[in-house]
VOPAGU-2260 file (C-alpha; in pm, 1 decimal, decimal comma):
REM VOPAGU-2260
SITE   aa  ch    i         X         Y         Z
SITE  UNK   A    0   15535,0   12462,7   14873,2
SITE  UNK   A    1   15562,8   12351,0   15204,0
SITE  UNK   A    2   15722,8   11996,0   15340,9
SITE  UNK   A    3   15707,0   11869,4   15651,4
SITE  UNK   A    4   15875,4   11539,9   15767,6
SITE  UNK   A    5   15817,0   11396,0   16149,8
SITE  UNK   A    6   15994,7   11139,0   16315,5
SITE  UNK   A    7   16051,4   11026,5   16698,0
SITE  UNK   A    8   15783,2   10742,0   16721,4
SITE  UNK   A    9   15846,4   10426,9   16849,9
SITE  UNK   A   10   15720,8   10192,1   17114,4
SITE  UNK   A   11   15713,0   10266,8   17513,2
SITE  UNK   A   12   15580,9   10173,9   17815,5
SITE  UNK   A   13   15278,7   10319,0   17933,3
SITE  UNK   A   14   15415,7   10616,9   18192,2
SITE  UNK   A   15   15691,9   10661,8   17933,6
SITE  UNK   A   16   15787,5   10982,0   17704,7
SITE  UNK   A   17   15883,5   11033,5   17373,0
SITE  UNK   A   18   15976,7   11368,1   17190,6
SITE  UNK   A   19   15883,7   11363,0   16831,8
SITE  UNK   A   20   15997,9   11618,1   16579,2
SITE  UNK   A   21   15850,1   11759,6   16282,0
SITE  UNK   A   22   16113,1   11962,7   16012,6
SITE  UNK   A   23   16007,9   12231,7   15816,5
SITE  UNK   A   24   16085,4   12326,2   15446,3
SITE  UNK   A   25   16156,5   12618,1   15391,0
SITE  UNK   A   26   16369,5   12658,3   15663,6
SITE  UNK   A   27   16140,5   12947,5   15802,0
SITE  UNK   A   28   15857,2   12926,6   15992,0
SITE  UNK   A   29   15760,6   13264,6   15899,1
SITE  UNK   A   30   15396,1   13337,3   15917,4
SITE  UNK   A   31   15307,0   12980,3   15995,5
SITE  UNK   A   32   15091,7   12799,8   16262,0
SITE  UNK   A   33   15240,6   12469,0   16344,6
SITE  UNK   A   34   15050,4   12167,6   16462,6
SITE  UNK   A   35   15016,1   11824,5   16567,9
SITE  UNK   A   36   14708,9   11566,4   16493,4
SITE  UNK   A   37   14682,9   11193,0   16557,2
SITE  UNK   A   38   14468,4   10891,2   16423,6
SITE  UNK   A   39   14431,9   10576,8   16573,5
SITE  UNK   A   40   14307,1   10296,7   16339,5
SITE  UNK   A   41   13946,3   10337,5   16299,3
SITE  UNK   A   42   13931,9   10683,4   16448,0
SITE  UNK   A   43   13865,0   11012,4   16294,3
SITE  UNK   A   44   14197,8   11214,3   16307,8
SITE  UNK   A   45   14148,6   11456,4   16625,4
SITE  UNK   A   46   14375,9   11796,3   16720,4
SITE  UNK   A   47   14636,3   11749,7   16958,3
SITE  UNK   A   48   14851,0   12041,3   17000,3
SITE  UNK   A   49   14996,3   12401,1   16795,7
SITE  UNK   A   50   15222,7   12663,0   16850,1
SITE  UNK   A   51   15209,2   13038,2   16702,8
SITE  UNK   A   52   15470,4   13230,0   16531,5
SITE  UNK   A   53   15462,2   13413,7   16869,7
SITE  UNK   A   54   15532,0   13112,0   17061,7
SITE  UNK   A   55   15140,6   13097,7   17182,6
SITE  UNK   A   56   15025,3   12730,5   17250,9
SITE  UNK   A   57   14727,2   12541,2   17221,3
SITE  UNK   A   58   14629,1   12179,2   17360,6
SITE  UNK   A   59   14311,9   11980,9   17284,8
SITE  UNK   A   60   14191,2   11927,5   17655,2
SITE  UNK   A   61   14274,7   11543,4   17649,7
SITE  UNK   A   62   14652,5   11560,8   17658,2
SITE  UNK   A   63   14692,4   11902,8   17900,8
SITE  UNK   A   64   14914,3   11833,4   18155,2
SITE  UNK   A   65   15111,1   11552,2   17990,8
SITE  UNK   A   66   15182,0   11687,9   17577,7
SITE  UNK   A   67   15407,1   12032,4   17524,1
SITE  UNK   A   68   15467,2   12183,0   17166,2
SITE  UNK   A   69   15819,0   12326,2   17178,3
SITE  UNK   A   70   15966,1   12486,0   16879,7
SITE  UNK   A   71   16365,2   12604,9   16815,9
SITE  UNK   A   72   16335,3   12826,0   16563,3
SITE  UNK   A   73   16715,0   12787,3   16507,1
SITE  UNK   A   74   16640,6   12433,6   16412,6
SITE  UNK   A   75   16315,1   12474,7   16207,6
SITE  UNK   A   76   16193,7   12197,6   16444,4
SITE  UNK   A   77   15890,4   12169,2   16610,3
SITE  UNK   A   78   15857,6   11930,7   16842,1
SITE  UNK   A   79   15604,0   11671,6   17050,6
SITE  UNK   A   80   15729,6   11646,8   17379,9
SITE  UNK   A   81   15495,2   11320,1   17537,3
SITE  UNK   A   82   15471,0   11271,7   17924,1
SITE  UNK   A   83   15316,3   11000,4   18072,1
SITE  UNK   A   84   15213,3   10785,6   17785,3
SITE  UNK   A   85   14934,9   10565,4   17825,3
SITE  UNK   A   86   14776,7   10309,2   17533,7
SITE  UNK   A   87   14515,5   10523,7   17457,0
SITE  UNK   A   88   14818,4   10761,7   17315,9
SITE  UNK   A   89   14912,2   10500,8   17043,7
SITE  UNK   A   90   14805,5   10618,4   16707,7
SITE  UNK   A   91   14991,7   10778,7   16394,6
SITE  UNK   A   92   15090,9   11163,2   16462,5
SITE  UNK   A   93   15101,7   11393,6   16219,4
SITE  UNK   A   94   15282,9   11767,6   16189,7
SITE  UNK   A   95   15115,0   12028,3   15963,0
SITE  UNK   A   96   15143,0   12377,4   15853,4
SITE  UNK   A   97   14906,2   12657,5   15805,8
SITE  UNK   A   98   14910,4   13056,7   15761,7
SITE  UNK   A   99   14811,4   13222,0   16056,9
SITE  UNK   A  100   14472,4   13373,3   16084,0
SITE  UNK   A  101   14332,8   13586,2   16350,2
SITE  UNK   A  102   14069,3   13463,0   16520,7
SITE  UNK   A  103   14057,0   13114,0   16345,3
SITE  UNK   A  104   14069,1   12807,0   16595,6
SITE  UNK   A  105   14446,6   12615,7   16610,2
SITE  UNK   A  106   14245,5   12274,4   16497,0
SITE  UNK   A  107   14106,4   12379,1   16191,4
SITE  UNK   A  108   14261,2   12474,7   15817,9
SITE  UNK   A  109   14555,4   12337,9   15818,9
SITE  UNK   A  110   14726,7   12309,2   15447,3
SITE  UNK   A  111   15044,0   12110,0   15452,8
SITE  UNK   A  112   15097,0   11756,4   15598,3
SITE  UNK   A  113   15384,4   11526,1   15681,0
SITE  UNK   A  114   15377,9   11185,8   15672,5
SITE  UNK   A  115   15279,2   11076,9   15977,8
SITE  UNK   A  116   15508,7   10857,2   16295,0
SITE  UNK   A  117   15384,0   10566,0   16448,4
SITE  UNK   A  118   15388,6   10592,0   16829,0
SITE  UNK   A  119   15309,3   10245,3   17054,9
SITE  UNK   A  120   15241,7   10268,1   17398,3
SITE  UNK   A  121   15218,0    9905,2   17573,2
SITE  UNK   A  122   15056,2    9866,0   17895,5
């Protein structure tokens, strides 16, 4: 079994940054891809951001330049780091968890969920 638990949302400014976390359990990241989703309220849920167990990133093309996906291993942390907010950035975020995969896409088949963080970006 696999938990995951985020927190680090809030509300900010537009042009603002947040850094959310997500904590894994176990305590090992071992073979695991981790990622980041959001929803806004009456949206489908859409792929952010995910980091490897190699340290490889991926970024859905709407939030290059501004989102980063740092992990500390040491910590069994990942994180959300959020540049440059702007309202169309408010929505619920999500961590999950899945096995890596060769060859499948960093969106897709992803097993374990946390709970979700609000983030609130006023213009």
């Amino acid at each position: 079994q696999v938990t995951l638990v985020e927190s680090g949302g809030g509300l900010v400014q537009a042009g603002g940054s947040l850094r959310l976390s997500c904590a894994k359990s176990p305590r090992t990241f071992g073979n695991y891809f981790m990622g980041w989703f959001r929803q806004a309220p009456g949206k489908e849920r859409e792929f952010v951001a995910a980091i490897s167990r190699m340290y490889r990133t991926y970024y859905a093309d709407s939030v290059k330049g501004r989102f980063t996906i740092p992990r500390d291993t040491a910590k069994n942390t990942v994180y959300l780091q959020i540049n440059s907010l702007k309202p169309e950035d408010t929505a619920v975020y999500y961590c999950a968890a899945r096995l890596a995969d060769a060859g499948l896409g960093p969106d897709l088949k992803y097993e374990y969920w946390g709970q979700g963080t609000q983030v609130t970006v006023s213009s």
